[in-house]
C-alpha positions as CSV (number, residue, x, y, z in Angstrom):
1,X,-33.7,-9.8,8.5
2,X,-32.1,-7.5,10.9
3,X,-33.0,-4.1,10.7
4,X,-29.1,-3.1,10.5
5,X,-28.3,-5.7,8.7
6,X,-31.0,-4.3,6.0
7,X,-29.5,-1.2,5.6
8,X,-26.1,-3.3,4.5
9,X,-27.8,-4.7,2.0
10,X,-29.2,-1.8,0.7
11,X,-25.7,0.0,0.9
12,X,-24.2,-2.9,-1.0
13,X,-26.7,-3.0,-3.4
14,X,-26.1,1.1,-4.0
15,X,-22.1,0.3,-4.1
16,X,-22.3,-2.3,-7.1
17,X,-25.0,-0.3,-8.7
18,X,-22.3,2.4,-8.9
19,X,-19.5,0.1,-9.9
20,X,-17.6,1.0,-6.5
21,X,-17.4,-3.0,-5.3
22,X,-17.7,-5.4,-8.0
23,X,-18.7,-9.2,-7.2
24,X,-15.0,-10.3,-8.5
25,X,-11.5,-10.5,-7.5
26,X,-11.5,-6.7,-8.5
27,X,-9.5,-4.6,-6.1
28,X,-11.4,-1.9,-4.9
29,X,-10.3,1.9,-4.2
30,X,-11.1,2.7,-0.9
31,X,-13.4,6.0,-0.4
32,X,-17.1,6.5,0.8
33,X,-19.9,8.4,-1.1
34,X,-22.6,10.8,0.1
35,X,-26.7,8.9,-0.9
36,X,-29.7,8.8,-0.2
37,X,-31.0,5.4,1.2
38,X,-34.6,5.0,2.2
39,X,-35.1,8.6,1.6
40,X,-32.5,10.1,4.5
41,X,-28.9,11.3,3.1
42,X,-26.4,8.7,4.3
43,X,-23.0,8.1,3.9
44,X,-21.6,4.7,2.5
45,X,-17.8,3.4,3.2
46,X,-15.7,0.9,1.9
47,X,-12.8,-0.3,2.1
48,X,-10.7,-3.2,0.7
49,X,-9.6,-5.1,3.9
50,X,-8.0,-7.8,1.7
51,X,-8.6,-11.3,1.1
52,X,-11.6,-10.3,-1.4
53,X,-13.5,-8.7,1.3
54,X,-14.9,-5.2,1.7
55,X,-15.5,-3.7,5.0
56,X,-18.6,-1.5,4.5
57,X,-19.8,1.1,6.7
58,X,-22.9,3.0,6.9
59,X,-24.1,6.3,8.7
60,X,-28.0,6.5,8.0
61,X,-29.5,9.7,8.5
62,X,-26.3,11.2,8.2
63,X,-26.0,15.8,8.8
64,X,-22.5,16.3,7.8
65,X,-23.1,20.0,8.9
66,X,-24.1,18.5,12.1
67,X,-21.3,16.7,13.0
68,X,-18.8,18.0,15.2
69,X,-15.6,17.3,13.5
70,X,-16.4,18.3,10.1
71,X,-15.0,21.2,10.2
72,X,-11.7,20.9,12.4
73,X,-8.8,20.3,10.9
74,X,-5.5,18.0,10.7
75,X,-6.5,14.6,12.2
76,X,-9.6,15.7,14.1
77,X,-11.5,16.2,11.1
78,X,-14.0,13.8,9.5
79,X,-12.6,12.7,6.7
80,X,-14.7,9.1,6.1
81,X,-12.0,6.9,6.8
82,X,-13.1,4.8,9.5
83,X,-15.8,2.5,10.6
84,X,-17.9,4.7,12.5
85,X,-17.8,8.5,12.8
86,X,-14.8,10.4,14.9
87,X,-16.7,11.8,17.1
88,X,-17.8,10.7,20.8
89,X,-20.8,8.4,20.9
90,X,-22.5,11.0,23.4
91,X,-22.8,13.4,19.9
92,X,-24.0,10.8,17.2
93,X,-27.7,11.8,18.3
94,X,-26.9,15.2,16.9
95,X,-25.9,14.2,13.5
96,X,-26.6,10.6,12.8
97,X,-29.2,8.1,13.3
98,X,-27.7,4.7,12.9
99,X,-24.3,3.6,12.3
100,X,-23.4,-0.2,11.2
101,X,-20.8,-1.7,9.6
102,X,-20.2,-4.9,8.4
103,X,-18.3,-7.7,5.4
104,X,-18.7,-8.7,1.7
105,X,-17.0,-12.0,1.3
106,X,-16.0,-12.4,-2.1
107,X,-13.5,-15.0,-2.0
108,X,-15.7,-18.2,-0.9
109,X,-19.2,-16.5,-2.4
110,X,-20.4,-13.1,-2.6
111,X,-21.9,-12.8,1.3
112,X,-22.3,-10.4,3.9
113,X,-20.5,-12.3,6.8
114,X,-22.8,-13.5,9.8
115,X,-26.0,-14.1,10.5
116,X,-28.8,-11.4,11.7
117,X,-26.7,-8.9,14.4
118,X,-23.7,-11.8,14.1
119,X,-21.0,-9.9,13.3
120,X,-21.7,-6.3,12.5
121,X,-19.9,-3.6,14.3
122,X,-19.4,-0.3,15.4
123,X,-23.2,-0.2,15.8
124,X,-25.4,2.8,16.9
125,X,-29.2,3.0,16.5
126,X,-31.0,6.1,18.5
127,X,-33.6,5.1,20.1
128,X,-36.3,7.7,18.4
129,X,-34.7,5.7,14.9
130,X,-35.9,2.5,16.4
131,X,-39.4,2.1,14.7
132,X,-38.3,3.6,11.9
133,X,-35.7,1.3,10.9
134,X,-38.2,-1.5,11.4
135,X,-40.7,-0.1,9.3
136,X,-38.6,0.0,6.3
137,X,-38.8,-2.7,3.7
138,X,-36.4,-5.3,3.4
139,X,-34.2,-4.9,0.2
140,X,-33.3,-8.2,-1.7
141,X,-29.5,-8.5,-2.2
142,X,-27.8,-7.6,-6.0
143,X,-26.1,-10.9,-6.6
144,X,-25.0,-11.4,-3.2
145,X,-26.5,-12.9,0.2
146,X,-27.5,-11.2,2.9
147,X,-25.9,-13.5,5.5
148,X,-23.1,-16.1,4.9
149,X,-20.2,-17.7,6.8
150,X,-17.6,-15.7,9.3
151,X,-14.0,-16.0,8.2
152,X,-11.2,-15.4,10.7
């Protein structure tokens, strides 16, 4: 599996756990929550996109304190609404160490669209993260699959 791809999985996994995304026609509130996946803080985002599926976002290795926006205000502040973090590319080696984002069909099957690094976005890996993120083990999906169908 791809290593970005895992760390979906494993953020899935930890959003059904929690009873944030069900495997249903459940509607699902939109918000993001501060984890611990593979042992690094992290945040998790999801939002209902509609159509049953759930864009979910993942910052791994995530320093809120070390982000540049998290303490502006008005619209230049991180407030976890978007795919990948606010700030410039050029200063997610400061406070992240991957970013992927990806989504749970839940209309035709419970599936995390595309196949290996098929359809994920807004990715970021840096490159001292590289051999890390391989060496983690691969998490089996919760009642979902790890790869399925794209739907337009």
């Amino acid at each position: 599996m791809n290593d970005l791809r895992n760390l979906l999985v494993a953020a899935t996994n930890k959003l059904i756990e929690e009873g944030h995304v069900r495997l249903d026609n459940t509607p699902v509130q939109n918000g993001y929550m501060i984890t611990e996946l593979f042992g690094k803080t992290s945040a998790i985002l999801f939002q209902d996109i509609g159509y049953n599926e759930v864009r979910i976002s993942v910052w791994w290795d995530y320093n809120h304190d070390a982000h540049p926006q998290a303490k502006l205000s008005g619209s230049s502040r991180e407030e976890f609404t978007t795919s990948s973090p606010l700030a410039k590319k050029s200063a997610y080696p400061k406070f992240v160490n991957a970013v992927v984002s990806g989504w749970l069909e839940r209309k035709e099957g419970f599936y995390l669209q595309g196949k290996g690094k098929e359809r994920l976005f807004d990715t970021y890996v840096k490159q001292s993260a590289k051999p890390v993120l391989t060496s983690l083990p691969r998490v089996e999906p919760n009642g979902f699959k790890a790869e399925g169908k794209f739907h337009f």
